[in-house]
N, C-alpha and C positions, 0 to 999 in steps of 0.2 A: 188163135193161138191154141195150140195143143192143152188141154186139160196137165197130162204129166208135165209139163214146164213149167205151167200155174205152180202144182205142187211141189214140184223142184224147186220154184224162186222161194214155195215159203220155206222148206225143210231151210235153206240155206240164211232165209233172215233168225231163224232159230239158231242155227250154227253161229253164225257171225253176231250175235247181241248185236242187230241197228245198224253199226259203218258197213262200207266192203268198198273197194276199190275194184277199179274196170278189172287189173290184170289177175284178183281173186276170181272174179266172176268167169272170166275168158278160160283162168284153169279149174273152175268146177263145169264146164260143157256150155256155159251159155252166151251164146254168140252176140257180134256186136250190133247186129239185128236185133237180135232180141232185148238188149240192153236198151236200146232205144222204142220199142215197143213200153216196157216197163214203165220206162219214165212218162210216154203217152199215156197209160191208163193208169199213172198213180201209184204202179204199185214200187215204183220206185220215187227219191225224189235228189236231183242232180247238186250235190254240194258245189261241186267245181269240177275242172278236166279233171278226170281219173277218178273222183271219189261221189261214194250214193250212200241215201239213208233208205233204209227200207220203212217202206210204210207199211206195208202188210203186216209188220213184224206183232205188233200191240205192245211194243216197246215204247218208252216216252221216250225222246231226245235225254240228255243229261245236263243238270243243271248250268257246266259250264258250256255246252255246247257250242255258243258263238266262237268262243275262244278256240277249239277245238276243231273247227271249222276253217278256221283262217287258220292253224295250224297246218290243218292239209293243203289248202289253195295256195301258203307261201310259210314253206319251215320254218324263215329266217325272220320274221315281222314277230313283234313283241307287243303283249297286253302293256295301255301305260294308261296312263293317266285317271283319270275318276272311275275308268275300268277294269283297272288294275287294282283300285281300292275297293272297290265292285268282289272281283276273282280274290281277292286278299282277307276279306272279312272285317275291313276298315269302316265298308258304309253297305247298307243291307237294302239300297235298293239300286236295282241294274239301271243304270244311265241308257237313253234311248239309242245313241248311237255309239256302237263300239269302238273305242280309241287304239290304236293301232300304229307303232311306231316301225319304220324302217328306214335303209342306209336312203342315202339320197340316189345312190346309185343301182339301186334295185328298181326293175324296171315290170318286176312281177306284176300283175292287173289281177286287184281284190273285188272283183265284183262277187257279193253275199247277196242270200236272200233274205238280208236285213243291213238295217244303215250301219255304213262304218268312215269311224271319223281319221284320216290317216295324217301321219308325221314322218316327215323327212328328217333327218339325223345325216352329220358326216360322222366317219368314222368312229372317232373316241368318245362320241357321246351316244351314240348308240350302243356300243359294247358295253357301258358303265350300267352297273350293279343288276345284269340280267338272272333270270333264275328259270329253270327249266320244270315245267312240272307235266309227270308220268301219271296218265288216270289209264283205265281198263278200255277206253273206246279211242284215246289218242293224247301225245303231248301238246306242250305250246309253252310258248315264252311269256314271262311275263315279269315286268320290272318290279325289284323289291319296296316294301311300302314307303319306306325315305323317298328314295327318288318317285316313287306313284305322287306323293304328297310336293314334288319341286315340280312334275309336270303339270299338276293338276293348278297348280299356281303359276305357272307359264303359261298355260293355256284358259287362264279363269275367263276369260272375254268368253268364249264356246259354250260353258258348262251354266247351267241354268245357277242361277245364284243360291237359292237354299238349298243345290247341291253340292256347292263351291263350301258355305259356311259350315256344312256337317263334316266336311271330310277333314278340314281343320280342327273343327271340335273333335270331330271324337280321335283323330291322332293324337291333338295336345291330352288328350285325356288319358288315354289307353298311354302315352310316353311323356309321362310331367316334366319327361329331361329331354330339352332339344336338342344335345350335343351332335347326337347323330344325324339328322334332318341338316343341320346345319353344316356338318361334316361334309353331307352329300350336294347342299346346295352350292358351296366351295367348289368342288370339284365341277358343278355344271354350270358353274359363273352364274349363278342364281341368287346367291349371297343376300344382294340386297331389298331384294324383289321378297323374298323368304323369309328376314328379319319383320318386314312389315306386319306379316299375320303370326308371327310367334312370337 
């Protein structure tokens, strides 16, 4: 490979802070040959169709990056459960595999270069208490801490158990009033399943 396209790929991991997408690359000159070169020697590395992280950059990933990642590979899937208490500041350590809620009807394939635990949803339990959040390298979805706290309790069987007990403690903690929790366990037919541990 040409020397000047070396330094073209870095000039451009400078420009783009870390992500860039195929059709950024294609309109800075560098073809889809060469994309794929990149990835062979590293100096790129393949999020999903369409999206790269550059590794030459000396850029670190960003702390939310998983999240962020399955943002580009499927707009519409949302952070939930222990991961979402994880992205939310509820419990300070990242659960092994990423929990990942989508419709039932979405038929997107999340394969990450890291485990991801996913959930079917129909319709109106999917759409209930979503929130969107805008960082500097990319968005993503991700459920607000009540319903993180009904999933995480839906799904307690999955979650390692002293990660199950902290995310109950430190909600009842950090919210001495369950009105809300309970509000939202109401609306996802969680009710009774939710009283237990509050």
């Amino acid at each position: 490979m040409l020397r000047e396209t070396v330094i073209k790929i870095e000039r451009l991991s400078r420009k783009y802070k870390g992500y860039i997408s195929t059709e950024e690359l294609l309109r800075e000159g560098i073809t889809n040959r060469q994309i794929g070169v990149f990835v062979e020697i590293e100096m790129l590395e393949r999020i999903c169709h369409g999206h790269y992280w550059f590794q030459c950059s000396g850029f670190s990933k960003p702390w939310d990056f998983k999240a962020i990642e399955v943002g580009f590979t499927d707009p519409e899937a949302v952070i939930c459960a222990d991961s979402a208490c994880f992205y939310l500041g509820l419990i300070d350590r990242e659960p092994v595999k990423l929990s990942v809620a989508t419709r039932r009807s979405d038929r997107r394939k999340i394969q990450m270069n890291f485990p991801v635990s996913r959930h079917y949803y129909g319709e109106r339990l999917f759409l209930e208490c979503q929130n969107v959040l805008e960082t500097e390298h990319g968005r993503y979805r991700v459920y607000d801490i009540e319903r993180s706290v009904c999933d995480a309790i839906r799904f307690r069987a999955e979650l390692e158990e002293d990660v199950f007990a902290y995310v109950i403690e430190c909600y009842k903690r950090k919210n001495p009033s369950t009105e809300n929790l309970l509000q939202c366990a109401k609306k996802l037919r969680l009710l009774n399943q939710v009283k237990q541990y509050v």
